[in-house]
N, C-alpha and C positions, 0 to 999 in steps of 0.2 A: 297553325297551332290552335287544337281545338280541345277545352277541357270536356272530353268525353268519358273516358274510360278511368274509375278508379286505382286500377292496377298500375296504369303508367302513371299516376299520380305520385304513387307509391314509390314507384322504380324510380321516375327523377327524385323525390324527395330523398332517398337512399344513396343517390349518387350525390345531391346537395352537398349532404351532410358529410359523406366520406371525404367532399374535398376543400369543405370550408366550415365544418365542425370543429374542425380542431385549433380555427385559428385565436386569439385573443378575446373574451368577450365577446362572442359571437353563439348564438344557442339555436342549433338547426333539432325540432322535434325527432325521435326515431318514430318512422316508418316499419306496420307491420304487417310485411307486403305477405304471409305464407296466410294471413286471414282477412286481407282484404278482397273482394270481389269488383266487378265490374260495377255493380250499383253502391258500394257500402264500403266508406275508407275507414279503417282503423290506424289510429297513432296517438303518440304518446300526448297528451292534457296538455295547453300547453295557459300558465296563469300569466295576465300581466297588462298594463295599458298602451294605449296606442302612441306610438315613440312621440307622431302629433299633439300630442295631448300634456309631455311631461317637457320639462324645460331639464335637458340632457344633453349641451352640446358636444360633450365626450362621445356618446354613442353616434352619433350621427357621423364625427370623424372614424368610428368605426365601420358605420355604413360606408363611408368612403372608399377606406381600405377594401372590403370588403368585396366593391362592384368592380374597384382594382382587382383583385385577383381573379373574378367573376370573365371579367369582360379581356384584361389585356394578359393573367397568365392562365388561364386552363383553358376558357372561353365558353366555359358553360353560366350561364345565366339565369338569374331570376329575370323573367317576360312580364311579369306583372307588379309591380314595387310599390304598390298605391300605400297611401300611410295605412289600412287597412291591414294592410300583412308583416308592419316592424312594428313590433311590440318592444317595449322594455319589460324584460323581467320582471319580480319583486327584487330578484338577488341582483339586481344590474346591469343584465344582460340584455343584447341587440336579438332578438327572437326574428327566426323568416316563417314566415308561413303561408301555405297554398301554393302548392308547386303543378297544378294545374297547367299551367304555361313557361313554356323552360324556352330559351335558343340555344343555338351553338352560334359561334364566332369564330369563324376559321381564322388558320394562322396569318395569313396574308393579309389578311383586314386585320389582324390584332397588329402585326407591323406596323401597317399601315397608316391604323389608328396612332399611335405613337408616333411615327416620322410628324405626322401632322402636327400632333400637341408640340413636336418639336420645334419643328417651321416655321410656327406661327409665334410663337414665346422669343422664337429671334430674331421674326420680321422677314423671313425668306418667302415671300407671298408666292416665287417664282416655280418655287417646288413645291407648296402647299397648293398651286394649280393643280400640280403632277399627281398629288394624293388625293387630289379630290375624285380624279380619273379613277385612281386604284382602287379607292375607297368604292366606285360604283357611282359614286354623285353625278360627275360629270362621263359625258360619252366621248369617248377618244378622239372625235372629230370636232370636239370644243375648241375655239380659238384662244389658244393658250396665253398669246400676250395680251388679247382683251381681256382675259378673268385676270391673270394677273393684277393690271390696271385696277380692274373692280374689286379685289380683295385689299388690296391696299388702302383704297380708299376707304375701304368699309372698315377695315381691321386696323389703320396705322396707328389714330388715336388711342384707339380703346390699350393696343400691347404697348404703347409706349411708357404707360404706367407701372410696370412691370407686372411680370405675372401674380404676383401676392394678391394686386389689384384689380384683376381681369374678372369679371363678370361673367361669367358662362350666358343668366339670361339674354345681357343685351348683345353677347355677340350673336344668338342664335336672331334676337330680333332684328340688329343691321344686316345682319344678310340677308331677309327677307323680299329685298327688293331685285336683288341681284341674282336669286336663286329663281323670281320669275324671269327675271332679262335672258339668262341664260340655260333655262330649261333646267334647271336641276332635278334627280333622279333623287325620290327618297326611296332606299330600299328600306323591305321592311325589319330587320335586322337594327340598321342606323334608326329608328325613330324607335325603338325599345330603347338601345342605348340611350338615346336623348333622356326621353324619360324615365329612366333611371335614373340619372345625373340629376335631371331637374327636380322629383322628388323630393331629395333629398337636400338640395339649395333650397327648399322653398321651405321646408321643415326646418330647416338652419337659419335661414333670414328672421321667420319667427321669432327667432330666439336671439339674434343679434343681425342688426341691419346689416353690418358689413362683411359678410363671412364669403366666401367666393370658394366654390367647391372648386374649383382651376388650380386653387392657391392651394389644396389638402390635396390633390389628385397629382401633381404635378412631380413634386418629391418623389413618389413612388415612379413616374416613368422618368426620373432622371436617374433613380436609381437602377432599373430595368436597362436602361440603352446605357448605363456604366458597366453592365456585370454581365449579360445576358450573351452568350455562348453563337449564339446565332450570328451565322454569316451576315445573314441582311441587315439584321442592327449595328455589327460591327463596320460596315459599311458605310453606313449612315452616320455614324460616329464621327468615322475617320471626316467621309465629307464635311460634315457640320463644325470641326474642327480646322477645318483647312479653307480657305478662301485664294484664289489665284496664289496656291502656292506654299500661302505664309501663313504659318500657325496662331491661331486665333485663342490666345492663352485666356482672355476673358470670356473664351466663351466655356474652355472646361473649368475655368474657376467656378460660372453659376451654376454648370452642371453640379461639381461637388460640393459646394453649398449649399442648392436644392436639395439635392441628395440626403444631406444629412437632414434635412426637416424632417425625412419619412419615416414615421416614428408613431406611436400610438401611447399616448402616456394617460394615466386616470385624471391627471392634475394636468391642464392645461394652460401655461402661464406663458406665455413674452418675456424672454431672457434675452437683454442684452446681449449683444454678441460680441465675443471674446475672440480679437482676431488669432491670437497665441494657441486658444482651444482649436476655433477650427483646422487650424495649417495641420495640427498636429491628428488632427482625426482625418483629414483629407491624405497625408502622407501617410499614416495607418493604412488609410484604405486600400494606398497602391501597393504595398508591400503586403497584402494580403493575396490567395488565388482568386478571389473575384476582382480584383484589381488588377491582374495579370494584363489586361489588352491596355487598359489606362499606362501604366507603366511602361508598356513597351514603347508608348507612343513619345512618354516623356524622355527614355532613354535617346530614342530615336532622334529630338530637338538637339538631347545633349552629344551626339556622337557625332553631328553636322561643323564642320568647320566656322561655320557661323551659323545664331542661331536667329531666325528671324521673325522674332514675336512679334505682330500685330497691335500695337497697344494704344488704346484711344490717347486721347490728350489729358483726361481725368484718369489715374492708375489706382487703381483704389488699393485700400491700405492690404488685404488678404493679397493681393495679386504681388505687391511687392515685399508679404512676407513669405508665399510661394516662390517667387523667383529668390528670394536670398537665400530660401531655407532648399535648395535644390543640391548643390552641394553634401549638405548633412543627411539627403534623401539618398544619393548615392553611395557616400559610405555606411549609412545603414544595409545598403543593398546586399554591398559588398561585405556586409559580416554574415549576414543571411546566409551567402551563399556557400562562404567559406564554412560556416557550421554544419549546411549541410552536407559539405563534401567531407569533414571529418568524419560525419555522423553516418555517412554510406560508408567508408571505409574504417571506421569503427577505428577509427586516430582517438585518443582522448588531449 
C-alpha cells in the first residue's frame, strides 16, 4: 500500500464514502475523481479540528462504530487512522480524511476476527488458540495445548473482570512475551487493525482514564454473531452456546445484554439497568427476522423433554426473569404466527 497515485486516492475515498457516508455523524469528504490527475487531488474543503485536540467522547464512540463496520461488516478500511486524519467538524461531525492507504479484510478473517472477540470475552482460550491459526498469527504446526496454556495465563485475569473492563492496551502488552515464545506471525493486515483500535483508545483515555475500546466494540459483534446470516457465525453461535451438550443460558443472556449496548446516542449517560426493560427488549428481539436463528435455538430448549440449562450457582436476576418470562415469549409467538396465517389467507 503505497500513496502513489492521486486517482486511486480518489477512487478509494469515493468508495469510503459510499459505504460509510451515510452512517450517523460520520462526514467522509466527496472526491472529484473526473478532475483529479495522478499528481493533483481535488475534493471537497474539509473545515474542523483534530478529534485529539477537542474533548468529544461521543465521537470517538462513533469512531468505534465506525471501524466496526470498516473492519468486521464490509472490510474496507481506513490504513492510516493517525489523529491527523479524524477531525471533528464545526457542525459535530467525526470527518476521515487521506485515503491514500485503504486495506481489504477478507471475509474469513472478518469471521475470524469475531469468533476471537468471542473466545476470549468467555474464556475459551482453547479455541482462541484455533483463531489465532485462522487469523494468520500462529502457523498450523503451533503446539496447540501449549498456547492454550500460554493464553490463559496471559489473558485469565485481565477477562475475568468482564469485558466492560478489559483493556485492549494491556492485552496487546501481556502477550508480548508469548508472541516471542511462540513465534507469532504479525500480518500486515492485523497491525492496521491494531492500530486502528489503538488510535482511537488513546484519544479516548485522553479524555477519560477508564474507557476501554473492547467494552464500545464488543456490543456491535454481539450483535453481529446474533443476527448475521452467515453459516460460519451461526455455527459459532450454536457452539459457544452449547458446552458438552448442555445449553449455556448465561452465555446468550450476555450476548443479548451486550447486544443491546450497541447503540450510538449524542448524550452519553450510565442508566441503571432495568431488568423488566431489558427481558422485554431481549424477547423483542427474538420475535423479530434478525432474531430468527436466536429463537429457533430457544424454541429448540423448549421442545426437549427436559430442559438442560447450565446455570452457575449465582443466577443473576435477568436470567431468571428470562427463564420465567419464556412462557409469555411463546405465546407471543404463537399469535405472530397465527396473524400471519390469517393475513396470508386474507381471514379477518
Amino acid at each position: 500500500m503505497q500513496e502513489m497515485d492521486y486517482r486511486k486516492e480518489a477512487r478509494n475515498g469515493l468508495k469510503f464514502r459510499q459505504l460509510y457516508g451515510g452512517l450517523k455523524d460520520v462526514f467522509v469528504p466527496q472526491m472529484y475523481a473526473e478532475k483529479t490527475t495522478r499528481r493533483v487531488l481535488l475534493m471537497e474543503w474539509v473545515e474542523g479540528q483534530k478529534l485529539s485536540e477537542v474533548k468529544d467522547l461521543y465521537l470517538v464512540e462513533v469512531g468505534v462504530y465506525c471501524s466496526f463496520n470498516q473492519l468486521l461488516e464490509y472490510g474496507f478500511y481506513h490504513a492510516d487512522p493517525h489523529p491527523g486524519n479524524l477531525l471533528r467538524t464545526f457542525d459535530g461531525k467525526l470527518a476521515y480524511l487521506d485515503f491514500g492507504m485503504v486495506g481489504e479484510f477478507k471475509q474469513e478473517l472478518r469471521d475470524g476476527f469475531i469468533e476471537a472477540c468471542l473466545h476470549l470475552v468467555n474464556r475459551d482460550f482453547d479455541a482462541l488458540a484455533k483463531d489465532f491459526v485462522t487469523l494468520g498469527l500462529l502457523p498450523p504446526t503451533a503446539q496447540k495445548d501449549a498456547v492454550t496454556k500460554a493464553l490463559t495465563d496471559v489473558f485469565q485475569s485481565a477477562v475475568a473482570k468482564g469485558v466492560r473492563n478489559i483493556s485492549f492496551g494491556d492485552l496487546l502488552g501481556n502477550l508480548g512475551s508469548t508472541m516471542y515464545k511462540f513465534k507469532f506471525r504479525i500480518p500486515s493486515y492485523f497491525s492496521l487493525v491494531i492500530r486502528s483500535l489503538a488510535v482511537l483508545e488513546g484519544i479516548a483515555i485522553s479524555l477519560n482514564p477508564d474507557y476501554k475500546v473492547l467494552s464500545s466494540t464488543y456490543p456491535w459483534i454481539a450483535r453481529k454473531v446474533l443476527t448475521d446470516s452467515s453459516p460460519q457465525l451461526k455455527s459459532t453461535l450454536r457452539t459457544l452456546l452449547y458446552k458438552d451438550g448442555m445449553f449455556r443460558i448465561d452465555r446468550l443472556e450476555s450476548l443479548l445484554t451486550e447486544s443491546l449496548r450497541a447503540r450510538t446516542e449524542r448524550v452519553l449517560v450510565e442508566q441503571k439497568e432495568d431488568n423488566h426493560m431489558v427481558i422485554t427488549q431481549i424477547l423483542s428481539f427474538t420475535l423479530t427476522e434478525k432474531g430468527a436463528f436466536v429463537r429457533e435455538i430457544l424454541l429448540e430448549e423448549l421442545a426437549k423433554e427436559r430442559t438442560n440449562f447450565k446455570t452457575p450457582r449465582r443466577v443473576s436476576k435477568i436470567r431468571v426473569h428470562l427463564l420465567n418470562s419464556l412462557p409469555y415469549f411463546v405465546t407471543i409467538l404463537v399469535k405472530q404466527i397465527r396473524a400471519s396465517y390469517l393475513r396470508l389467507h386474507g381471514i379477518d
